[in-house]
Every structure is written in C-alpha cells, then in structure tokens.
LUMBA-125336 format. One record per residue: residue in three letters; x, y negated, z negated of N, C-alpha, C in turn. Coordinates in Angstrom, 1 decimal. Example, Ala and Ser with C-alpha at 12.3 -4.5 7.8 and 13.67 -1.06 7.14 Angstrom:
 res   n.c1   n.c2   n.c3  ca.c1  ca.c2  ca.c3   c.c1   c.c2   c.c3
 ALA   13.2    5.7   -7.8   12.3    4.5   -7.8   13.2    3.3   -7.8
 SER   12.8    2.2   -7.1   13.7    1.1   -7.1   12.9    0.0   -7.9
***
This chain:
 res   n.c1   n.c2   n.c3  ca.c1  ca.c2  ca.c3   c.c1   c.c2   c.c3
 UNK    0.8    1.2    0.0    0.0    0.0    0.0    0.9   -1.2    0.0
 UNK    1.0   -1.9    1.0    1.9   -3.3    1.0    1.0   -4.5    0.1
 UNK    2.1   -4.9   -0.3    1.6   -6.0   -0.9    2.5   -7.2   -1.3
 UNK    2.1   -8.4   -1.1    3.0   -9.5   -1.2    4.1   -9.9   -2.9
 UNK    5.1  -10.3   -2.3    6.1  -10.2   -2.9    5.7  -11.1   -4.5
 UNK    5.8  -10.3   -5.7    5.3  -11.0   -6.9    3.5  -11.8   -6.8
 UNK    3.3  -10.7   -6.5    1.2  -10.7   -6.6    0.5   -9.2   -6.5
 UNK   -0.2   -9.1   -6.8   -1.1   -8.1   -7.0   -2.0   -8.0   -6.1
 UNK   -2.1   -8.5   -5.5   -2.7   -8.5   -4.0   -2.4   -8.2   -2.8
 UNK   -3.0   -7.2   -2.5   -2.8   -6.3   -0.7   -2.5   -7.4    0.7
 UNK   -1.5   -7.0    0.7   -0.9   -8.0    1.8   -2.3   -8.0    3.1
 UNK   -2.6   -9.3    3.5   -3.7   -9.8    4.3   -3.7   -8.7    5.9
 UNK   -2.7   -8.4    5.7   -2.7   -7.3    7.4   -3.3   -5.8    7.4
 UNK   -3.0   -5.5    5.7   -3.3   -4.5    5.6   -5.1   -4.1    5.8
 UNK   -5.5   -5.5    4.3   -6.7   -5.8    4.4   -7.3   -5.3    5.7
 UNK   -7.2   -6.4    6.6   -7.9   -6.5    8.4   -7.2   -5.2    8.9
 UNK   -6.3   -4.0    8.6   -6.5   -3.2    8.9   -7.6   -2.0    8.3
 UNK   -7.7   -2.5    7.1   -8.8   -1.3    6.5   -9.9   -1.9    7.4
 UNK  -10.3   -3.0    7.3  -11.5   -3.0    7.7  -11.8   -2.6    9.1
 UNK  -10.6   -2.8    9.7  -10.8   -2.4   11.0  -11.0   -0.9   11.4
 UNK  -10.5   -0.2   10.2  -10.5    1.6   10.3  -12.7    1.5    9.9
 UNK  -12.7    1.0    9.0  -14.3    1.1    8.1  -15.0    0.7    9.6
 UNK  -14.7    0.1   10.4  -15.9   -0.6   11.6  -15.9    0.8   12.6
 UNK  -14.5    1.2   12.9  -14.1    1.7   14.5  -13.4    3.1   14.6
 UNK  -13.3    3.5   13.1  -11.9    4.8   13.1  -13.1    6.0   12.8
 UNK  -12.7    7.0   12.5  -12.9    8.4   12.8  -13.4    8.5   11.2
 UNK  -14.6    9.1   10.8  -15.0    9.5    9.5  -13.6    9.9    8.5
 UNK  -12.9   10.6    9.3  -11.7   11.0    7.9  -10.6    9.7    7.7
 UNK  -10.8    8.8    8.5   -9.9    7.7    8.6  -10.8    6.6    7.8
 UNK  -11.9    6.7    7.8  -12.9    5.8    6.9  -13.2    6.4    5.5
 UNK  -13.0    7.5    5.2  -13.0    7.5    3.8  -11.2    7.6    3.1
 UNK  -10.4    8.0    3.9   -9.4    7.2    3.5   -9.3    5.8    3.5
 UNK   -9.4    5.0    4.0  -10.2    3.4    3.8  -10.4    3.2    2.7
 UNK  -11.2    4.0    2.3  -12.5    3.7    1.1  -11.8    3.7   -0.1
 UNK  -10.9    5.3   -0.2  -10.1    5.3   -1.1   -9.3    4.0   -1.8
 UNK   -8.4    3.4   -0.1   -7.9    2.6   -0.6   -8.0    1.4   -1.3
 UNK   -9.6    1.1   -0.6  -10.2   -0.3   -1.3  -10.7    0.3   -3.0
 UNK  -10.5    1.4   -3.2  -10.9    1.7   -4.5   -9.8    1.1   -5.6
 UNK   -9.0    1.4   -4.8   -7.6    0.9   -5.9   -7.4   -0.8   -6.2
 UNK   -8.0   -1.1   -4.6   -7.7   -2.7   -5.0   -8.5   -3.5   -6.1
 UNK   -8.3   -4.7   -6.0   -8.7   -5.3   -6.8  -10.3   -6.0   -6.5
 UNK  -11.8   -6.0   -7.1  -12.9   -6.4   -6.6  -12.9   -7.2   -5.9
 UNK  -12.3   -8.3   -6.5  -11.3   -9.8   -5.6  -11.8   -9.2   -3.7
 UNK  -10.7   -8.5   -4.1  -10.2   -8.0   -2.1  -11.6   -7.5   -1.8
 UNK  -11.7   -5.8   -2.4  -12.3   -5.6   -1.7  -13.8   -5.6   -1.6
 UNK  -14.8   -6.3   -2.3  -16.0   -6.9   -2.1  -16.1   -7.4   -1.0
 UNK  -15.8   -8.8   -0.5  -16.2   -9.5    0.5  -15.7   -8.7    2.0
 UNK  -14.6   -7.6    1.9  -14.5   -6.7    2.6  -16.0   -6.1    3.2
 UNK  -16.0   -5.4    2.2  -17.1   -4.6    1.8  -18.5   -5.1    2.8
 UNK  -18.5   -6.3    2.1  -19.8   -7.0    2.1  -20.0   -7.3    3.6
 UNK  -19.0   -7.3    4.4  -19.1   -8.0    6.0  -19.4   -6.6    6.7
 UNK  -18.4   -5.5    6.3  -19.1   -4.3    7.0  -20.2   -4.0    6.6
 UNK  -20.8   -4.0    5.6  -22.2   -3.7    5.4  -23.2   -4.3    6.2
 UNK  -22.6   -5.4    6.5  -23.6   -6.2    8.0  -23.5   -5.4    9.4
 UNK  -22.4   -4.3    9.4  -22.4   -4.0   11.0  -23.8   -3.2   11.6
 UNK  -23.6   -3.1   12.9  -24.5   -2.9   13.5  -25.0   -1.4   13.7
 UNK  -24.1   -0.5   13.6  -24.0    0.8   12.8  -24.2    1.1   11.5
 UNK  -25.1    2.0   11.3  -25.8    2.5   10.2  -24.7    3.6    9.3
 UNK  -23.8    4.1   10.7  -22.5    4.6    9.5  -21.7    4.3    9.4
 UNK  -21.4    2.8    9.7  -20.2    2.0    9.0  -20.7    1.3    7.8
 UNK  -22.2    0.7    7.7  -22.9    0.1    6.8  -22.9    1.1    5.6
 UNK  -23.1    2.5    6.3  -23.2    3.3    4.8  -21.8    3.7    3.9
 UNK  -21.0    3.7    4.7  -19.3    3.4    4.4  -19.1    2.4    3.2
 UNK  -20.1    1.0    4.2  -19.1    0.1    2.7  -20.3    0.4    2.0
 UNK  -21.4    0.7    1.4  -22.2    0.9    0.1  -21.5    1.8   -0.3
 UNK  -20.9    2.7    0.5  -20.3    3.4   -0.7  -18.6    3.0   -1.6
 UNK  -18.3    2.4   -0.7  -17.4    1.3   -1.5  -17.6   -0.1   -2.3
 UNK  -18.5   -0.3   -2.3  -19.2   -1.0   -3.1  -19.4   -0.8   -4.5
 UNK  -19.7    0.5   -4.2  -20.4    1.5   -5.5  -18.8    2.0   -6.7
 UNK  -18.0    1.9   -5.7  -16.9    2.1   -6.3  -16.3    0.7   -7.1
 UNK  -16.4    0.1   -7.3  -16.3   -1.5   -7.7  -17.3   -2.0   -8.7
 UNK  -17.6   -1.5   -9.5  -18.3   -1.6  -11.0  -18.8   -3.4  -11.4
 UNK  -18.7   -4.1  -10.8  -18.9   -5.5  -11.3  -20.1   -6.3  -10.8
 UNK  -20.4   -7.0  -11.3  -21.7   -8.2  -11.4  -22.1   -8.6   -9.8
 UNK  -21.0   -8.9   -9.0  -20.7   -9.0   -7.6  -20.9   -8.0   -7.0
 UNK  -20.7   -7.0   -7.0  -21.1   -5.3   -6.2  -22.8   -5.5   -6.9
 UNK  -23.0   -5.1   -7.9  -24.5   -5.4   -7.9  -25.2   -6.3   -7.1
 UNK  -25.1   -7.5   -7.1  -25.9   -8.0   -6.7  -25.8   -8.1   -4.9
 UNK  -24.6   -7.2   -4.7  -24.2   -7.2   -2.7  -25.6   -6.0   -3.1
 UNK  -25.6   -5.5   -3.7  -26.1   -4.1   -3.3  -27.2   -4.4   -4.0
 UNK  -28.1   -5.2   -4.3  -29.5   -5.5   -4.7  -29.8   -6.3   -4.0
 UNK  -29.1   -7.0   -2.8  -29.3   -7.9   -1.6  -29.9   -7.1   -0.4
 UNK  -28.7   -6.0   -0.2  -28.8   -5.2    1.1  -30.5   -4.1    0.7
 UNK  -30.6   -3.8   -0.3  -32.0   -3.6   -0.5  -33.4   -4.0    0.1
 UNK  -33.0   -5.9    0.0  -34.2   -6.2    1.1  -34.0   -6.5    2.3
 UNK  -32.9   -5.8    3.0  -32.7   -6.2    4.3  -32.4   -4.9    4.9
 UNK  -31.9   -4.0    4.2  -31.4   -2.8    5.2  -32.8   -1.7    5.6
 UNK  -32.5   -1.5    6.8  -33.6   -0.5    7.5  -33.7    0.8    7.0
 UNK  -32.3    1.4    7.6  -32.2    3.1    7.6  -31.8    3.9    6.4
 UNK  -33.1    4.4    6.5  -33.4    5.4    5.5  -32.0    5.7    4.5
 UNK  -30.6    6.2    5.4  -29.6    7.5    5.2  -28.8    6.2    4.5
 UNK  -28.9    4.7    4.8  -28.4    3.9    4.0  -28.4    3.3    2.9
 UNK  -30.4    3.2    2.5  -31.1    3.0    1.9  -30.9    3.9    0.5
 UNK  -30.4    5.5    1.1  -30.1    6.2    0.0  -28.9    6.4   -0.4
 UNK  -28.0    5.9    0.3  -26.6    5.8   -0.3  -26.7    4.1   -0.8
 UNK  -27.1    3.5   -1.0  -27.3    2.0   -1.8  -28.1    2.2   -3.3
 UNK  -29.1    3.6   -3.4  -29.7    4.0   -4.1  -28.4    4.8   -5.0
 UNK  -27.7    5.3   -4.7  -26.5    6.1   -5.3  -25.8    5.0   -5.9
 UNK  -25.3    4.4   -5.0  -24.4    3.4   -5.3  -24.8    2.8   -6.9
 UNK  -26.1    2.6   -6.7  -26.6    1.5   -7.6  -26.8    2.1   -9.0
 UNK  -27.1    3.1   -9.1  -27.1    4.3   -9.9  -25.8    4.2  -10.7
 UNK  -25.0    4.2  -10.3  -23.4    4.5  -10.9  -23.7    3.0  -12.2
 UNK  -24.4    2.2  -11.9  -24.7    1.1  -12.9  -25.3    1.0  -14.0
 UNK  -25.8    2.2  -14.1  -26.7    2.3  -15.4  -28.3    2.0  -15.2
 UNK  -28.6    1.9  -16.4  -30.0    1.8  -16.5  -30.6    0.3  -16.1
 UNK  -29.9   -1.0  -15.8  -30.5   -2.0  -14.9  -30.2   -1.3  -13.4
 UNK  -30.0   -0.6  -13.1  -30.4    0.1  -12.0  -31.6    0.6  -11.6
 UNK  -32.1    1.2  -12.8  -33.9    1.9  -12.7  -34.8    1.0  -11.7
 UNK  -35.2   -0.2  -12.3  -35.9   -0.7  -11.8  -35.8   -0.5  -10.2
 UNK  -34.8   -1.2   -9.8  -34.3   -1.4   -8.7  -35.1    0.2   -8.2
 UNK  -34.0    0.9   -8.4  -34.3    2.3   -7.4  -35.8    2.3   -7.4
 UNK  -36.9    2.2   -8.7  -38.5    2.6   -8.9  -38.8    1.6   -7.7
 UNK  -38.8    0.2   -7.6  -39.0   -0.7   -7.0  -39.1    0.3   -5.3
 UNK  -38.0    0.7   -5.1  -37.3    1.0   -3.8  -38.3    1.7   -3.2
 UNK  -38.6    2.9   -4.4  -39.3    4.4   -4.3  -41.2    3.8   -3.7
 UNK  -40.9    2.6   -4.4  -42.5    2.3   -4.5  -42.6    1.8   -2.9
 UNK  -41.8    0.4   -2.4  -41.8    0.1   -1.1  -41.5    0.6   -0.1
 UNK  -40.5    1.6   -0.2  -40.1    2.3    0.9  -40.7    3.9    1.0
 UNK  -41.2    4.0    2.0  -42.3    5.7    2.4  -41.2    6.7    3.1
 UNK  -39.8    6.5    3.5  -39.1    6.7    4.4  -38.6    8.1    3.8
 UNK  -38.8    9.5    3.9  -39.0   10.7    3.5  -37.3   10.9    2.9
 UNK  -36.2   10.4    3.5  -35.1   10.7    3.4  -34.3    9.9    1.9
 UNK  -34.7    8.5    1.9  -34.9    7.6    1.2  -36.0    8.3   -0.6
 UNK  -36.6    8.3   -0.3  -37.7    9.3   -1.7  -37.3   10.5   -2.4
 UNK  -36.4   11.4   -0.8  -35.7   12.5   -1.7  -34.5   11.8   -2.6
 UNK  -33.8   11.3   -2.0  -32.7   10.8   -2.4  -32.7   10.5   -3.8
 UNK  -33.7    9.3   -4.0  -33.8    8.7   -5.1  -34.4    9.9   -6.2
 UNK  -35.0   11.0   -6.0  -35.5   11.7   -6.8  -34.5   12.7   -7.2
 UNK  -33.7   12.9   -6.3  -32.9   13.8   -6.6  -31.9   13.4   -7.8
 UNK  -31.2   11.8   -7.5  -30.8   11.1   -8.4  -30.6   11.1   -9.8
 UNK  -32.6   10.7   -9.9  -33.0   11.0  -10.8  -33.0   11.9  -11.8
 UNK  -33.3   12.7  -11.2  -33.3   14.5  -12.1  -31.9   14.5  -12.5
 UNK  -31.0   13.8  -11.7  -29.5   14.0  -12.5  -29.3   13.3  -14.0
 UNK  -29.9   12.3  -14.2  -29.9   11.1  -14.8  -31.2   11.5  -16.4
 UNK  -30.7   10.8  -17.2  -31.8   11.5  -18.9  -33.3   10.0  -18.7
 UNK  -33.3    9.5  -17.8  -34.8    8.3  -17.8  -35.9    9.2  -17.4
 UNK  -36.5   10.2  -18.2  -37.6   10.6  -17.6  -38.8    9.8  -17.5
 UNK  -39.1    8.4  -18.0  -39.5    7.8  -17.9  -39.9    6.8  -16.7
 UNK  -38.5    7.0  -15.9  -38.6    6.1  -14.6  -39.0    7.5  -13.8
 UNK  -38.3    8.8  -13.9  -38.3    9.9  -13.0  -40.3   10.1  -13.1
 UNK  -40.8   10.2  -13.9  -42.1   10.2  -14.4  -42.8    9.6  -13.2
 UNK  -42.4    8.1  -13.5  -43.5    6.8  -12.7  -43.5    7.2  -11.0
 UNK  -42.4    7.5  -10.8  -41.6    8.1   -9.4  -42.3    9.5   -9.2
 UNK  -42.8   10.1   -9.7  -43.3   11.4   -9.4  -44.7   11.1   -9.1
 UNK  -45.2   10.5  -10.1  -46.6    9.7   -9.9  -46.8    9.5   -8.3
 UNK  -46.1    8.7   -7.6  -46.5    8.1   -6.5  -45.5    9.4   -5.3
 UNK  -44.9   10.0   -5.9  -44.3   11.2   -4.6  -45.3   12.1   -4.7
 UNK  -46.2   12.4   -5.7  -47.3   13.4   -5.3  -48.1   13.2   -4.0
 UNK  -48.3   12.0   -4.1  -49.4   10.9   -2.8  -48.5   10.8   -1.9
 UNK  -47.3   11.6   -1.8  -46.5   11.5   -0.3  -47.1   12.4    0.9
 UNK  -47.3   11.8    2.0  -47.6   12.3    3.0  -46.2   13.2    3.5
 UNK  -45.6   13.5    3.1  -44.3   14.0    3.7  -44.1   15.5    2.7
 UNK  -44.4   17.1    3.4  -44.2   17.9    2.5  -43.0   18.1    1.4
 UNK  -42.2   17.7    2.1  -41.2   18.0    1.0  -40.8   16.6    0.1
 UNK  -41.1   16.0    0.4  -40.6   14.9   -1.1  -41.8   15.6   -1.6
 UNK  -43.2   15.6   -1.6  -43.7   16.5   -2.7  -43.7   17.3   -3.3
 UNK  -42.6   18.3   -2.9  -42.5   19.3   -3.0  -41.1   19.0   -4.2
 UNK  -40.2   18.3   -4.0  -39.4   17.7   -4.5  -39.6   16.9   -6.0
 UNK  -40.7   16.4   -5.7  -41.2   16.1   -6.7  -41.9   17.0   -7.9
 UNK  -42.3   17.9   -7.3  -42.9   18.6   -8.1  -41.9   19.2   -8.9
 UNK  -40.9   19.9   -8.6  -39.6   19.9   -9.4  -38.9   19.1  -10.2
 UNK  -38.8   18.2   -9.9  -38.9   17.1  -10.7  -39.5   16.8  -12.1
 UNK  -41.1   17.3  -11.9  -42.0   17.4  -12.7  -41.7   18.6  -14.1
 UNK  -41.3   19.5  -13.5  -40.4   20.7  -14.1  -39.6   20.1  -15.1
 UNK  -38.5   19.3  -14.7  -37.5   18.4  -15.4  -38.4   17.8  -16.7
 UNK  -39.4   16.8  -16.3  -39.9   16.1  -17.2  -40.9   16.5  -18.6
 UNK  -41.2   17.9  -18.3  -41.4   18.7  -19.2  -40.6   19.2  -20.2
 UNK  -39.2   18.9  -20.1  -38.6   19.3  -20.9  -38.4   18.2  -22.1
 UNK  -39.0   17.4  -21.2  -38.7   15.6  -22.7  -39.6   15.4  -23.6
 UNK  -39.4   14.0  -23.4  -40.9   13.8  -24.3  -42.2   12.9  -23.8
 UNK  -42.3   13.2  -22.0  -43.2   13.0  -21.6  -44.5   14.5  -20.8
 UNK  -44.2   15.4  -21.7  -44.5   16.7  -21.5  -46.2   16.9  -21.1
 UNK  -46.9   16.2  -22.0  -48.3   15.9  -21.7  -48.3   15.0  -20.2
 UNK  -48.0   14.0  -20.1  -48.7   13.6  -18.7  -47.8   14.4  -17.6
 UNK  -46.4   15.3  -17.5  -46.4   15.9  -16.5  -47.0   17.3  -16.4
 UNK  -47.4   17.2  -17.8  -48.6   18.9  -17.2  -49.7   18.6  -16.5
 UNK  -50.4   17.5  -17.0  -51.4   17.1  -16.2  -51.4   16.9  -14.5
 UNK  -50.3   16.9  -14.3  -49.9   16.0  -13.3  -49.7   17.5  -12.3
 UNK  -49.1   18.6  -13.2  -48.9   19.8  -12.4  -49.8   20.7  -12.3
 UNK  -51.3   20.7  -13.3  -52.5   21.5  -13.1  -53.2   21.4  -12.0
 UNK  -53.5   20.3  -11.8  -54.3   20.7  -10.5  -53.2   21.6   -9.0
 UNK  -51.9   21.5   -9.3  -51.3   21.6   -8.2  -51.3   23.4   -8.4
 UNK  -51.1   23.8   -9.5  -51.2   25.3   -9.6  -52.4   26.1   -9.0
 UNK  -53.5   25.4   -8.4  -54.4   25.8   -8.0  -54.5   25.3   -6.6
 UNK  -53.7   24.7   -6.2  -53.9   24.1   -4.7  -54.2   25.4   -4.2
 UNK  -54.2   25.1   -2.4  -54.4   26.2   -1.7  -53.9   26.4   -0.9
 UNK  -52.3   25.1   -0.8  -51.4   24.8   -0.4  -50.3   26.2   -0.8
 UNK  -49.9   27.3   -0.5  -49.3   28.3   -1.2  -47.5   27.7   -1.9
 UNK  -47.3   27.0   -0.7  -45.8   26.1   -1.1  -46.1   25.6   -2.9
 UNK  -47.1   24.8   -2.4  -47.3   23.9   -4.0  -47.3   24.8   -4.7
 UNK  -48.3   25.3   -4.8  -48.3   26.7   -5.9  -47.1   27.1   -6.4
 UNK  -46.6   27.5   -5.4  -44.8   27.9   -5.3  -43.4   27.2   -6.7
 UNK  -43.6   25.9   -6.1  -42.9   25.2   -6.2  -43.5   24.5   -8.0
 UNK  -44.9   24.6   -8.0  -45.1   24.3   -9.4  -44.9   26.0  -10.3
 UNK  -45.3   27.1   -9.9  -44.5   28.1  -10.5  -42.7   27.6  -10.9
 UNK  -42.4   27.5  -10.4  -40.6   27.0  -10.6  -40.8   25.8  -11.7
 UNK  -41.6   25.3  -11.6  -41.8   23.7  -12.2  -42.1   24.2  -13.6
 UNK  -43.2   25.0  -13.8  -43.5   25.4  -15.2  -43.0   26.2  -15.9
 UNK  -42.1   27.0  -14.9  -41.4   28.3  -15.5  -39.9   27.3  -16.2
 UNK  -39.8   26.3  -16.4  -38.7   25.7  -17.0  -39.4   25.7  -18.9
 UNK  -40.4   25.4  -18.6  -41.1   24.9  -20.1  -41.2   26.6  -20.7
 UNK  -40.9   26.5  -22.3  -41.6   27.9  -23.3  -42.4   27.3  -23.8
 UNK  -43.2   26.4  -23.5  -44.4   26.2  -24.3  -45.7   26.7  -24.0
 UNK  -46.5   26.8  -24.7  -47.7   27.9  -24.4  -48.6   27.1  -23.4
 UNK  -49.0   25.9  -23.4  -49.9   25.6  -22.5  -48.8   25.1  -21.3
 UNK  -47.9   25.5  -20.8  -47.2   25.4  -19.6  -47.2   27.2  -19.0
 UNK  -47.0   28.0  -20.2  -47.3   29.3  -19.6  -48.4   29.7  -19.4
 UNK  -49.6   29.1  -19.8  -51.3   29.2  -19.6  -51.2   29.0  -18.4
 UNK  -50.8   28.1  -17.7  -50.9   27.5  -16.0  -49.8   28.4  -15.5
 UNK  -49.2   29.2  -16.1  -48.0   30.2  -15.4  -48.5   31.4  -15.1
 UNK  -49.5   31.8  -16.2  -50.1   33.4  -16.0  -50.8   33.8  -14.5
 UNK  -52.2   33.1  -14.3  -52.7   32.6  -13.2  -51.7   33.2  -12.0
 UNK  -50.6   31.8  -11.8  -50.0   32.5  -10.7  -49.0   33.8  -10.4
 UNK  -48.8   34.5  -11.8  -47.9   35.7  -11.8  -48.9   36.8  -10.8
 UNK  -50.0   36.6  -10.2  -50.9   37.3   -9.9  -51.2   37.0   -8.7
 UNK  -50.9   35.5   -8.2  -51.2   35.2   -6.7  -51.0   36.0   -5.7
 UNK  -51.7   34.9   -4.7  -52.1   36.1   -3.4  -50.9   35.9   -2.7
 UNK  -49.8   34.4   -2.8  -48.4   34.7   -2.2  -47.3   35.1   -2.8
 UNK  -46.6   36.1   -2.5  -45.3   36.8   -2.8  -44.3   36.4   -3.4
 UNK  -44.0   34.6   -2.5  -43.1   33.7   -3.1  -43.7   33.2   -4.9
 UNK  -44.9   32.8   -4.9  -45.4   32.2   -6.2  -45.3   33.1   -7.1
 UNK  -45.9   34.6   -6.7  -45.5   35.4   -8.0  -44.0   35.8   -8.7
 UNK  -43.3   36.0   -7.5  -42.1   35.6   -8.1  -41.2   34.9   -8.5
 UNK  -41.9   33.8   -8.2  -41.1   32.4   -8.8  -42.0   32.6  -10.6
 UNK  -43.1   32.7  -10.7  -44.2   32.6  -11.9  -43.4   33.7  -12.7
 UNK  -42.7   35.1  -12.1  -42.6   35.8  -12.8  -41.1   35.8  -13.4
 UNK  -40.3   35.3  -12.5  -39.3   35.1  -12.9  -38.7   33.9  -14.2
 UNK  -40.3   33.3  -14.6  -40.4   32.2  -15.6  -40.5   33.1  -16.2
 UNK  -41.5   34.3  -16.5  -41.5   34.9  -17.3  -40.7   36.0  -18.3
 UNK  -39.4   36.1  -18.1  -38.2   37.0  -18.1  -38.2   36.1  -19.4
 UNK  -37.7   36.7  -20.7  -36.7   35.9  -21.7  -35.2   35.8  -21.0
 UNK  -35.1   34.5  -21.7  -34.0   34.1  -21.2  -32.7   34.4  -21.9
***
C-alpha cells in the first residue's frame, strides 16, 4: 500500500487506482479493492465509496455498499441511509440492508421501513434472513406480519420460518397465532414449512398444531411434523 512520505494517508494514485478496479476490473480484482479500502482510513475511503455507489451498474454499486459496510462510522450510515431512497435493484437494496445491519439496533428501523416499502422478493428475503440472524424478535415479528401478505411464495415461506424463530422468545403468543391458521392451509408447502416452524417450540400448545400434521395427506409435512416430534 503506497503511501505518502510522513502521513497516513494512501498515496492519491493508488486511491484512483482502486476505484478504477471497483468501476471496471474483474469480481476477484474488486473485492481485493474492497479489502484494501478496508484498511484505509474512513477519511479516504467513504467518499471513494460513495461516487461508486452512483455507478450505472448495479454490481459495482453493490461493491461499494459493501465497502461501506466495512467503515463503522456516522458517515457510512448516513451514505447508506441515503442510497435507500434512491437505489432500485433489488440485489443492491439487500446488500445496503446487510451493510446496515453490521450497525446495530438503529439499523432496525431502517431495514423494517425498507421491508415495509419495498415488495421486491429478493430484497424481503434478504432482510428476513438477516433477521433471524440477529436477537430483535420484535422487529423480526412486525416483518413477518406483512411477509405473510406476500404475494411472492417464498418470502412466505421464509417467513414462516422465521415465525419458528420467534417462538422461541418472548413474543410466542402472537407468532402462534400468526402460524394457526397456516397449519391448516391447503397450500401443502405452508403446511410444510409451518410443521418445521413449530417443531422448533416444546411447548404444548405449539405441539397441539403439530399433531394434526404428523398425519397429513403430504409426505413432506408429515415428516417435517414428525421429525419435531423425536426428543432431542
């Protein structure tokens, strides 16, 4: 890493060379890039950052959010609470949702906000998946609420799992409710996928809505239902 004689700062050639790798070079040449802006100083590499994220390509823009993400400061936030109301593509939208994440819990909103205005199926998994990584069952909750009403089978389906998760906390009442009616769909997937959902919980009225399907008419559901039922 060159850098000018008595400063801490990446010599200005280098800079305009990374960025020129992040616009124009080859995926393994861009995340070495990325690396390197990792090491620098937010100074440098933010406003880097921030100009590629305007390109006209959706995988160089997804490049710098993820260098962004790597830069922990007040400045990266708020690049990346910006590019929120402006960016289109889905595949970016969820790497900004990552990004943002690495910030902690004034992140929640943000992502809930995202989940609420944006329908974009790729974008919804993303942020749910996130989620389930993360202990806010409280936001992962509000988020499940409105991915049931997804027209898109699998963020529902995603969600429903999800649902699974949230039974283990201490929002257990409203995601049983939330998973009864689906244990009876006629949808065989749902069925499916809320067997997996409830087979996480040993609580008795999670295994009440479990028995039912150890007995369904699809193959997948009874075995997902019955494999809840094994002691663990």
């Amino acid at each position: 890493m060159e850098r000018h004689p008595h400063s801490d700062l990446m010599d200005s050639d280098r800079l305009a060379q990374l960025e020129a790798d992040l616009r124009n070079a080859p995926v393994n040449k861009c995340k070495e890039a990325l690396d390197e802006l990792a090491e620098c100083s937010a100074e440098e590499a933010i406003p880097l950052l921030t100009r590629v994220a305007a390109d006209s390509d959706f995988l160089r823009r997804r490049f710098a959010v993820m260098g962004l993400g790597n830069h922990r400061t007040d400045e990266s936030f708020e690049v990346l609470k910006g590019l929120l109301e402006v960016e289109k593509d889905g595949n970016v939208l969820g790497e900004i949702a990552n990004s943002l994440l690495d910030f902690g819990d004034r992140a929640l909103p943000l992502l809930q906000t995202l989940f609420e205005k944006n329908d974009n199926w790729i974008t919804r998994q993303s942020i749910i998946g996130m989620l389930m990584e993360g202990d806010n069952d409280e936001t992962l909750l509000a988020v499940s609420q409105l991915g049931l009403k997804d027209g898109q089978q699998s963020v529902v389906e995603a969600t429903i799992l999800a649902l699974g998760k949230v039974l283990k906390g201490n929002y257990f009442d409203q995601s049983l409710a939330l998973l009864a009616p689906l244990a009876q769909s006629e949808n065989w997937r749902l069925r499916w996928r809320t067997a997996t959902a409830l087979s996480i919980s040993d609580r008795p009225e999670a295994r009440a809505l479990l028995l039912p399907l150890q007995k369904d008419s699809h193959h997948r559901v009874v075995a997902a239902a019955l494999e809840g039922s094994l002691p663990s």
